[in-house]
C-alpha positions in Angstrom: 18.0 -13.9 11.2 17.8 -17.7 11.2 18.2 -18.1 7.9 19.4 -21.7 8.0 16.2 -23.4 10.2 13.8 -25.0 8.1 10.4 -23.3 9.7 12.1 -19.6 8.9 12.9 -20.5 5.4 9.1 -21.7 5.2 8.0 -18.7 6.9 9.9 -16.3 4.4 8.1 -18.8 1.5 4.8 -18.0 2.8 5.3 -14.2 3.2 6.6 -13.9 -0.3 3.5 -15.8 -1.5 1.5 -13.5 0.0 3.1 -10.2 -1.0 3.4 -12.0 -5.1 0.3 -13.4 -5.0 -0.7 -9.7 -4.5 1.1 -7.9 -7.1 -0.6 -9.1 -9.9 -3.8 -7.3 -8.7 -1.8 -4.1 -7.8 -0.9 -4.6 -11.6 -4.2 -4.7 -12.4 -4.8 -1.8 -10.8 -1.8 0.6 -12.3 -3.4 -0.6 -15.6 -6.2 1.3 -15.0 -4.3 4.4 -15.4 -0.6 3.4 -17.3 -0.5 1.5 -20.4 1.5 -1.5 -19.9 5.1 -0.1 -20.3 4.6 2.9 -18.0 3.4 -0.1 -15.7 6.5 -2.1 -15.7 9.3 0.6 -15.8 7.6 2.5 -12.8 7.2 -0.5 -11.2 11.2 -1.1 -11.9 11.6 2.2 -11.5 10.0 2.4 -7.6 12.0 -0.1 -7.2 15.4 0.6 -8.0 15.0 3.9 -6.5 14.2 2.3 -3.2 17.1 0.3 -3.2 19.8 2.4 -4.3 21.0 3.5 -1.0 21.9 -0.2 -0.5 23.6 -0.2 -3.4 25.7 2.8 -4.0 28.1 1.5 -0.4 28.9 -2.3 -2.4 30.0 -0.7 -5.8 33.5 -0.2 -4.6 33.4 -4.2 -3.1 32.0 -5.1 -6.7 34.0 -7.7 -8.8 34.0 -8.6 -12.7 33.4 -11.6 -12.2 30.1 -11.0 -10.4 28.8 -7.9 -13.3 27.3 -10.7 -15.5 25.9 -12.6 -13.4 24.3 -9.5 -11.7 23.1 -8.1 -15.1 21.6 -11.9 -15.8 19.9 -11.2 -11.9 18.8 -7.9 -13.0 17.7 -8.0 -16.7 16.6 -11.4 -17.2 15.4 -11.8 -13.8 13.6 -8.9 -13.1 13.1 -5.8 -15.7 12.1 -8.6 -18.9 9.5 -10.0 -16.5 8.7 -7.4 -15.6 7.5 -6.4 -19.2 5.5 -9.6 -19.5 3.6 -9.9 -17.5 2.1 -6.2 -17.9 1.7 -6.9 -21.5 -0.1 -10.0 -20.7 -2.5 -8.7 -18.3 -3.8 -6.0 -20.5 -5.8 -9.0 -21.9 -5.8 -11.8 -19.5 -7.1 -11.9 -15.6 -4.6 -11.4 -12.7 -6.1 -14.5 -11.4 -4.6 -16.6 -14.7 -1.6 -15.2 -14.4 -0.7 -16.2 -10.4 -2.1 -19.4 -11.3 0.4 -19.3 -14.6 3.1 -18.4 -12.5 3.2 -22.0 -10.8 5.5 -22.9 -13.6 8.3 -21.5 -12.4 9.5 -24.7 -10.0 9.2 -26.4 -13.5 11.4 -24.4 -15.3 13.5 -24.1 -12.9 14.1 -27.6 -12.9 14.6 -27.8 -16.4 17.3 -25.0 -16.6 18.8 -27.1 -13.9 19.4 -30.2 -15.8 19.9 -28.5 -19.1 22.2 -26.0 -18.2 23.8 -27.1 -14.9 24.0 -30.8 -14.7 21.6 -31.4 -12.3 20.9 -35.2 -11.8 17.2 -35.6 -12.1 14.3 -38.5 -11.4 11.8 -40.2 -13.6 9.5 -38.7 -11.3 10.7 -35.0 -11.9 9.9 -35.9 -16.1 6.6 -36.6 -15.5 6.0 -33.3 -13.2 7.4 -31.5 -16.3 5.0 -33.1 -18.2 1.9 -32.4 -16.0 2.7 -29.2 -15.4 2.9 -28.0 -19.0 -0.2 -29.9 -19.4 -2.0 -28.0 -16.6 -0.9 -24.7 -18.0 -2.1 -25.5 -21.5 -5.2 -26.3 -20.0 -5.7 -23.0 -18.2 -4.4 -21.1 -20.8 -7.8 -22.6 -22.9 -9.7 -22.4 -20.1 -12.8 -20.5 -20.0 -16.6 -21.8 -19.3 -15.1 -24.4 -21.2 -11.9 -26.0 -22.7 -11.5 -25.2 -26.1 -8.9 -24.4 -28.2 -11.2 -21.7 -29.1 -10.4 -20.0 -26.1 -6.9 -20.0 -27.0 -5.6 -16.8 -25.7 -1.8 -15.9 -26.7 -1.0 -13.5 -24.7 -1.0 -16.0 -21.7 2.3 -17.3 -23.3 3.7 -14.0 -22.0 3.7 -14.8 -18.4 5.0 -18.5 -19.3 8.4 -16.7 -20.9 8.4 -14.8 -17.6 8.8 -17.8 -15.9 11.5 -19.1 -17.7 12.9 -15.7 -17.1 12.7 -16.2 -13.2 14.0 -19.6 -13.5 17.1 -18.8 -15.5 17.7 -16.6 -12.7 17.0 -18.7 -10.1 19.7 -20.8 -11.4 22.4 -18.6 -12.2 22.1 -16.8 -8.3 22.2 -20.3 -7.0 25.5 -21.5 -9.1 27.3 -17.8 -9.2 25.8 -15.7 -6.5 25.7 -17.1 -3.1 29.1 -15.7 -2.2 27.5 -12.1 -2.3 24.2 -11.7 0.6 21.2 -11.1 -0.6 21.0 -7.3 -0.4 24.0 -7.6 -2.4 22.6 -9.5 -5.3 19.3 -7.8 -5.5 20.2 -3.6 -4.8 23.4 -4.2 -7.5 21.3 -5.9 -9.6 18.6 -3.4 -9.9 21.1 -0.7 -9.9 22.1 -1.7 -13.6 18.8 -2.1 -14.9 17.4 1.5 -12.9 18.0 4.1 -15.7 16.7 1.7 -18.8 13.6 1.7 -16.7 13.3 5.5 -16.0 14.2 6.2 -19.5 11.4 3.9 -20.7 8.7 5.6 -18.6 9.9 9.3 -19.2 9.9 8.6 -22.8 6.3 7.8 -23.8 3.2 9.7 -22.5 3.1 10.7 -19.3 0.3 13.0 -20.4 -2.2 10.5 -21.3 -1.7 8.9 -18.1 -2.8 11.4 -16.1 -6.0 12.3 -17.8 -7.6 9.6 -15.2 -9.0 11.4 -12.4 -7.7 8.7 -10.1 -4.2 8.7 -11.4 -2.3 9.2 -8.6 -4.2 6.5 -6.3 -2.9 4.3 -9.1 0.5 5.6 -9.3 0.4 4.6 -5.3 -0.7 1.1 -6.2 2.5 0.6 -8.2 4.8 2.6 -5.9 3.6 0.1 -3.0 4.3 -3.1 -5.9 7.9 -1.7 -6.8 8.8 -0.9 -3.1 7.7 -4.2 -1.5 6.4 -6.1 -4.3 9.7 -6.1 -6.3 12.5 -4.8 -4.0 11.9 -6.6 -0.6 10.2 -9.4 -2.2 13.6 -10.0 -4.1 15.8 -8.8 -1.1 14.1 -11.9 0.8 14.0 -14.4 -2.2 17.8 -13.7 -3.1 18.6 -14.7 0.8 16.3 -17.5 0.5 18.4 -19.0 -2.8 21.4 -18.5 -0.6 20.3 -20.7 2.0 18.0 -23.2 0.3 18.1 -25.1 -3.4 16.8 -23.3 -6.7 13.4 -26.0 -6.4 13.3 -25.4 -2.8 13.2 -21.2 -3.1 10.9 -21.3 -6.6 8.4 -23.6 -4.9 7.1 -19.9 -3.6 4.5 -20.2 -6.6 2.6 -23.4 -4.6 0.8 -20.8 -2.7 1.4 -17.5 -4.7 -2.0 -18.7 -7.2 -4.0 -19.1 -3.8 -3.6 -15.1 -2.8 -3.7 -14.0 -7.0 -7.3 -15.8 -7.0 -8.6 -14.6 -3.8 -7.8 -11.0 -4.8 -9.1 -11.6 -8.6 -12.3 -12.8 -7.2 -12.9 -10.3 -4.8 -12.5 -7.9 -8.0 -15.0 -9.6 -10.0 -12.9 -11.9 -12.3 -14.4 -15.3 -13.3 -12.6 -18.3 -11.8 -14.2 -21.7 -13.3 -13.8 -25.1 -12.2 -11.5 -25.7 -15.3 -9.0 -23.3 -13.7 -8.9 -25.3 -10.6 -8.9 -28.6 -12.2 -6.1 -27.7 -14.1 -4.0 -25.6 -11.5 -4.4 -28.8 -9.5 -3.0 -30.2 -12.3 0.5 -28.0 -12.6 0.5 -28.2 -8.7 0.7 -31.6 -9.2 3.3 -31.6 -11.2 5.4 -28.8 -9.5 5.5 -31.4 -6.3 6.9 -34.0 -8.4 9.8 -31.7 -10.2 10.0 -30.9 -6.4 10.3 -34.5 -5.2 14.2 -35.3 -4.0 15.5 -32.1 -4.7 17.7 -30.8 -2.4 
């Protein structure tokens, strides 16, 4: 695949937008059933499943050098993430949390310069700025702004963020050696059984007492196979083409598909949340700005 053209690399951005920006109603969905753990380790657990046969054939290629930087991939990456945001939706909207996820670019740019030296711009400060403005303002966002409306658990998908850009990072600066199949099937290898022995460990009982249980279960089968596993089979070979900004500016358009699908489920989308998502898009474009 052309992997290196400009318009592919877009393409691939737009397509994982589209598949991320509708996991977080699919999570929605699994809620109904699962309590938030049994969401995120099936989800994991879907996941790792469907990849193992891509992983099993590179153990025997696999260096130690590469095993921390794969558990980093894995763990911090994926599984912790993975955690958060389930916990967070069990009392916030899918729609806030797509439109939360547009920090990532931010992050990202901050791990960057903290952690790897990367020269930054003026410019890039004040996207930093704006964009932790904007998600303040959406996380006390309701029909009005108030701190009032203050609600915590929104700080759970803002720590999955930094998750995803720690990882962004540490795939661009240790990883690219290794293709993307590589990175992400090893990487969920590791964290597999910890999310197995998560879900078989609590109550699989209660879950099922839903009468639609099982078209639930389906809804997170179809987020850990292609929500999770090719999603991160196509990001990891984006980062190895592309720069960290470029590959975590995915989130742009990811809020666009979370809101259509929260809407068409009823959730409550104000003018407040637009104003200030136009506000951490704003800001993402200037973190975004020069970087290569």
């Amino acid at each position: 695949m052309p992997w290196e053209k400009k318009w592919f690399q877009f393409t691939v951005l737009l397509l994982l937008a589209f598949i991320w920006g509708s996991s977080f109603i699919l999570m929605k969905i699994g809620l109904k059933s699962f309590d938030n753990i049994q969401v995120a380790s099936l989800r994991m657990g879907f996941a790792s499943l469907f990849l193992l046969p891509l992983a099993l054939p590179h153990l025997k290629t696999l260096k130690r050098k590469d095993v921390l930087p794969l558990l980093v991939a894995g763990f911090v990456g994926n599984l912790i993430p993975a955690f958060l945001f389930t916990k967070a939706q069990t009392r916030i909207d899918s729609s806030l949390a797509g439109m939360l996820n547009s920090l990532t670019p931010v992050f990202t740019l901050v791990v960057s310069v903290v952690f790897f030296k990367l020269k930054s711009r003026l410019s890039q400060y004040l996207g930093i700025t704006l964009g932790l403005i904007g998600a303040l303002g959406l996380i006390v966002s309701g029909q009005s702004v108030s701190l009032n409306n203050l609600n915590t658990y929104a700080f759970f998908v803002v720590a999955a963020t930094i998750c995803y850009a720690v990882n962004i990072n540490v795939v661009k600066a240790y990883l690219t050696h290794l293709s993307g199949v590589q990175i992400t099937a090893l990487s969920f290898l590791f964290f597999g059984p910890v999310a197995l022995y998560y879900f078989f460990s609590s109550d699989i009982q209660a879950a099922t007492q839903n009468p639609d249980w099982l078209l639930h279960l389906g809804a997170l089968a179809l987020l850990g196979f292609i929500g999770t596993a090719t999603a991160m089979l196509m990001m990891n070979t984006l980062i190895k083409y592309s720069s960290p900004v470029f590959a975590s500016s995915v989130t742009y358009v990811i809020p666009i598909f979370a809101i259509m699908w929260g809407m068409l489920d009823g959730e409550m989308v104000t003018v407040y949340h637009f104003l200030f998502m136009g506000i951490v898009l704003l800001g993402v474009y200037l973190t975004k700005k020069g970087s290569r």
